[in-house]
C-alpha positions in Angstrom: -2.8 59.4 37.5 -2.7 62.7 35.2 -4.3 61.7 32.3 -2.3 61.5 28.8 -3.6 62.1 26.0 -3.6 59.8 22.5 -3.0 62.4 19.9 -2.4 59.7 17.2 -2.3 56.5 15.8 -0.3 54.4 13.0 -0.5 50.3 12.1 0.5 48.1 9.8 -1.1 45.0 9.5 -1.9 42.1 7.0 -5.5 43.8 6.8 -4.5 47.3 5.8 -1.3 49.3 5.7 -2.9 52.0 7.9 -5.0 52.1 10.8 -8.2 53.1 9.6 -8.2 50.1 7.4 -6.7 47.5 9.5 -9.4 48.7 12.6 -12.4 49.0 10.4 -11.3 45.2 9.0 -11.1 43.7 12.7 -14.2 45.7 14.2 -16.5 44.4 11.0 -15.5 41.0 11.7 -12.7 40.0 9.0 -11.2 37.1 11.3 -10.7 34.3 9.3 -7.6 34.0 7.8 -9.3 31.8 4.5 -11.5 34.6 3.9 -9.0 36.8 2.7 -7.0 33.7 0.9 -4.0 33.2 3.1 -5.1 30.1 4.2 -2.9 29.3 6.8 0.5 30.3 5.3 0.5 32.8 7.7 -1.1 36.7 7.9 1.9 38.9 5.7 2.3 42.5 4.8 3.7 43.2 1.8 7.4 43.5 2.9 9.1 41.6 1.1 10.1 37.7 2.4 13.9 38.6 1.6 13.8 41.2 4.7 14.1 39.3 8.0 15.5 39.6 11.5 16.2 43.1 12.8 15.8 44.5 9.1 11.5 43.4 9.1 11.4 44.8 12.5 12.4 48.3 11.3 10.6 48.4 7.8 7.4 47.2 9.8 7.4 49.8 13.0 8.9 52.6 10.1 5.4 52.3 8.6 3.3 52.6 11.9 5.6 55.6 13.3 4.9 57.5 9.7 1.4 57.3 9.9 1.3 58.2 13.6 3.7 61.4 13.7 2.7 64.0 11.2 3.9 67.0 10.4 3.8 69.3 13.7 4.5 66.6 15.4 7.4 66.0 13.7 9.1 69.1 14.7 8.8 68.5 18.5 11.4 67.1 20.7 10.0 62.9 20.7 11.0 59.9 22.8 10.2 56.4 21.4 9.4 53.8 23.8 9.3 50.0 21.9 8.0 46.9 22.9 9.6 43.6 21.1 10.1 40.6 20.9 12.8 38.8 23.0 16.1 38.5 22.6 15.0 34.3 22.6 12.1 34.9 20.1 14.1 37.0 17.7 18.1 36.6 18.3 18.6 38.8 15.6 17.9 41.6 18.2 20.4 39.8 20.6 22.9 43.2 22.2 21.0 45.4 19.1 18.7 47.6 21.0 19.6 50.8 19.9 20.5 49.5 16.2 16.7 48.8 15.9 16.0 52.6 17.4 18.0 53.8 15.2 16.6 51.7 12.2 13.2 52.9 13.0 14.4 56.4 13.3 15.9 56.4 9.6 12.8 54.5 8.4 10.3 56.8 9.7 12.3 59.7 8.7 12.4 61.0 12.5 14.2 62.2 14.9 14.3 60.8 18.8 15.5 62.0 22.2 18.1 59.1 23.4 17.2 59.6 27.0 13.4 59.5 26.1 13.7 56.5 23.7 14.2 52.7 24.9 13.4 49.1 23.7 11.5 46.4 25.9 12.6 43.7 24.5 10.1 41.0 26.6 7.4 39.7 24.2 4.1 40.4 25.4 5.5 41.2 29.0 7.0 44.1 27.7 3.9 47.0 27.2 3.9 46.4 31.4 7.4 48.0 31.6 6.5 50.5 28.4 3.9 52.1 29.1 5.0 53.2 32.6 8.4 54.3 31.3 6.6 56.5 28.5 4.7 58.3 30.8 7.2 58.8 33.5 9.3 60.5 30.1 6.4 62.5 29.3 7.3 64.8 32.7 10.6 66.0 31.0 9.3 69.8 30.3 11.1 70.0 27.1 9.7 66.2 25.6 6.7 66.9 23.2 5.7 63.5 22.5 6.6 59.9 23.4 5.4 57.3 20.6 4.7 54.2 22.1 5.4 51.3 19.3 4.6 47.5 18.9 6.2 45.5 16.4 6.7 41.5 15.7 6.6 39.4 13.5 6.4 35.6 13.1 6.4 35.0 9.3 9.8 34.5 8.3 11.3 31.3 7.7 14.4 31.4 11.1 11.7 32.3 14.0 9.0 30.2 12.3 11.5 27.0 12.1 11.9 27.6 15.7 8.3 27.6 16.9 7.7 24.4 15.0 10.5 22.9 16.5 9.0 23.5 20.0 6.2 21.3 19.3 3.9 24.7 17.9 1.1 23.6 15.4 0.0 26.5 13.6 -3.4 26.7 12.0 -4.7 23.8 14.8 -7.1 26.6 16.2 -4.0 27.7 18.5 -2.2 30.3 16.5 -1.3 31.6 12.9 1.9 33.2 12.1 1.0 37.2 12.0 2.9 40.3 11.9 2.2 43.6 12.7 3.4 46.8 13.7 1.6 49.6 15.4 1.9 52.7 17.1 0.5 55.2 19.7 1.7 58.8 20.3 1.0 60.0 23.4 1.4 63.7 24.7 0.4 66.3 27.5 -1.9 68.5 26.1 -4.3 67.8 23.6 -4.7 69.0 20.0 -7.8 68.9 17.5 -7.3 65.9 16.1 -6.2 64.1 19.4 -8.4 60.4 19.6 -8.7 60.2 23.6 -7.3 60.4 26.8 -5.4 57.4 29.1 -7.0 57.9 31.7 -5.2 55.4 33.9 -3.2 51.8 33.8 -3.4 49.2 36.4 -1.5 46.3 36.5 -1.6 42.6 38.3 -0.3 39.1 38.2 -2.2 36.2 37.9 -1.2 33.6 40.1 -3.3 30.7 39.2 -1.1 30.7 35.7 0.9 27.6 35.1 -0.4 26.5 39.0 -1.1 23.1 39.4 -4.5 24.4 40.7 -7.9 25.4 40.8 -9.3 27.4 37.6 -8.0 30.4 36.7 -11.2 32.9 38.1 -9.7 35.9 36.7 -8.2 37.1 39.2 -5.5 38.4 38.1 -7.6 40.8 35.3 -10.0 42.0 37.4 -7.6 43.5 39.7 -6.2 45.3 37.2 -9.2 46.4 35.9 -10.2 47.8 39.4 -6.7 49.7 40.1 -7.2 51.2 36.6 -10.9 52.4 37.8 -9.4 53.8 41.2 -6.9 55.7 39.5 -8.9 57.0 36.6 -10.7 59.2 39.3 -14.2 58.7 37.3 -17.3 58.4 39.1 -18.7 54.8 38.3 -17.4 54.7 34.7 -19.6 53.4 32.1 -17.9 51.5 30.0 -19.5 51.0 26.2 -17.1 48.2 24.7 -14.2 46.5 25.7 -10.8 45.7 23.5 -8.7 42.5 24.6 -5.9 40.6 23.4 -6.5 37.5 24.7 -5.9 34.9 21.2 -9.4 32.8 22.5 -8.3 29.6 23.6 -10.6 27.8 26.1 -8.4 28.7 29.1 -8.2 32.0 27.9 -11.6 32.4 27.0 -13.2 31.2 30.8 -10.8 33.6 32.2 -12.2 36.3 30.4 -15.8 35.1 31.2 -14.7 35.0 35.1 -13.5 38.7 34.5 -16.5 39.7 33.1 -18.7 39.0 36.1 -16.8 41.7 37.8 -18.7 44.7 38.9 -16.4 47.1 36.4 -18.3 45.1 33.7 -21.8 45.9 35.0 -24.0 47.2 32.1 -21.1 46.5 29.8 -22.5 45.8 26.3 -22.1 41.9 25.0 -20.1 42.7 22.1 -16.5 43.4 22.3 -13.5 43.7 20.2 -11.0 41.6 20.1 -8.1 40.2 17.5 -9.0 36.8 16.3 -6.1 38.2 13.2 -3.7 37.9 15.2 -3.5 35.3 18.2 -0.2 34.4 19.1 0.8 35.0 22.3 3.7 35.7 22.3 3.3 38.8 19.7 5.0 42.4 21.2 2.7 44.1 19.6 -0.7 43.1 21.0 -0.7 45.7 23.9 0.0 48.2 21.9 -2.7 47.4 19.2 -5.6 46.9 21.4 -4.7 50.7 22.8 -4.2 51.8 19.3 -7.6 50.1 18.4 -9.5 51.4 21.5 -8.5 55.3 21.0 -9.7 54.5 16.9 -13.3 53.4 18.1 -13.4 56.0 20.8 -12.9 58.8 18.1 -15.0 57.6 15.3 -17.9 57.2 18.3 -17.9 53.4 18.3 -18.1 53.7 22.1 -19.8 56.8 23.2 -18.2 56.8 27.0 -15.3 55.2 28.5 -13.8 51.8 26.6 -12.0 49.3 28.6 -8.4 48.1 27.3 -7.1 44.8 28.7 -3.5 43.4 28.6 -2.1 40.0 29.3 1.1 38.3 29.1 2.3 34.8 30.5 1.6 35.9 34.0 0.9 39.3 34.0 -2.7 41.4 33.5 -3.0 44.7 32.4 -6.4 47.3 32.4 -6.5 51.1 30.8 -9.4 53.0 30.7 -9.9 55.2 27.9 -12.4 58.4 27.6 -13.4 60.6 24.6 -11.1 63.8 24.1 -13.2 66.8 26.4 -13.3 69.3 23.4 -14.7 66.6 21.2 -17.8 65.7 23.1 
């Protein structure tokens, strides 16, 4: 694939209302909820609990999309690609796609290209269908940006209620409710404050998932990760760290072992990234975040080569490589 390039970044999160903060927080190794006092109410931002629904949604992606799309940027021609939560997981989006692109556009103070801008409404599932659709906008001659966006929340009362009600037991070691929001803007050509480049996305399903079978050997992941090698067109790619979104469950966490005994991983160094903040997983916004969070370490020279970036939804895996920007080696 033509490599696209991550010009800039934007998050909100309960860490820090940008993305320097909220990166540097999870990469130091802020991951327990009672260490920053929120026990396990849940991680907030400070939007206020009287916004909910569709109305949260837009003040929480407004903030990322402001961050991310600065001034030049601002007078190109940009499509916005979101991935959110279902229409089952948040009915308040039920038939209101383009109300929430059109929320986010007022919010962030922008202006979007209809035909370039589209919400994936499908939970975690959703940065599968995204990120292809982005780039395949990104060929329109006359588009100068797509800005890829994740947004969800799980704090408010409704959507909480719900979750409880299907037997969820937050704050058990499975999940805490979390919010965030965050965003990538990807273009063509690079600029001199552009973070790195896509290289390539590979995708694959996992079919030992909810399989009255064997273990799950990480299948799935490590065919992802090796289409995303082939199409990267990099000559054995070293890889120096690895960002995941995998919550750390024990079935989640012996896939991942599996996975790492592929030969992609070879010389991979222990330590990786991941989000213990924010492990639900059913969250939009975690495939965006861990690209978000990947491009952040491979600019401030966390990883000095390529960095690995893994998706993974109910059934589907996801892989991108990511290298440092060429004029910034």
């Amino acid at each position: 694939m033509i490599p696209l390039t991550i010009d800039s970044i934007g998050m909100l999160t309960p860490l820090a209302a940008d993305a320097g903060g909220s990166v540097s927080c999870m990469y130091i190794g802020a991951r327990r909820f009672d260490e920053l006092g929120l026990g396990q109410k849940g991680a907030k931002t400070a939007i206020p609990d009287t916004m909910v629904g569709l109305e949260r949604l837009v003040r929480l992606g407004g903030y990322a999309l402001f961050e991310a799309v600065y001034e030049a940027l601002a007078a190109e021609k940009l499509g916005l690609v979101v991935c959110a939560p279902s229409e089952a997981e948040e009915p308040a989006l039920t038939g209101r796609s383009s109300d929430l692109l059109a929320g986010l556009a007022v919010e962030s103070e922008l202006s979007f290209v209809p035909r370039a801008s589209r919400v994936f409404a499908s939970g975690r599932d959703a940065i599968f269908d995204a990120l292809p659709f982005a780039r395949a906008a990104l060929l329109q001659p006359d588009l100068g940006a797509v800005c890829l966006l994740g947004v969800d929340s799980l704090v408010t009362k409704p959507r909480l209620r719900r979750l409880l009600e299907q037997g969820a037991t937050p704050g058990a070691g499975a999940w805490v409710p979390g919010e965030a929001a965050a965003a990538v803007v990807l273009t063509r050509t690079t600029s001199p404050q552009a973070l790195a480049l896509l290289r390539s996305f590979g995708a694959a399903r996992e079919s030992a998932v909810g399989q009255q079978a064997p273990l799950n050997l990480g299948k799935g992941l490590l065919a992802a990760i090796d289409q995303a090698v082939a199409h990267a067109q990099l000559t054995q790619p070293v890889f120096s760290g690895l960002v995941h979104d995998m919550a750390g469950s024990a079935a989640e966490t012996e896939e991942l072992a599996w996975a790492k005994t592929g030969r992609a991983f070879a010389g991979l160094p222990t330590c990786s990234v991941c989000f213990p903040m924010f492990p639900q997983a059913t969250l939009a916004r975690h495939g965006v975040l861990a690209l978000a969070t990947s491009a952040f370490l491979i600019d401030k020279r966390a990883w000095s080569t390529a960095g690995l970036c893994c998706f993974t939804s109910a059934q589907q895996r996801g892989a991108g490589i990511l290298t440092p920007v060429p004029q910034s080696q």
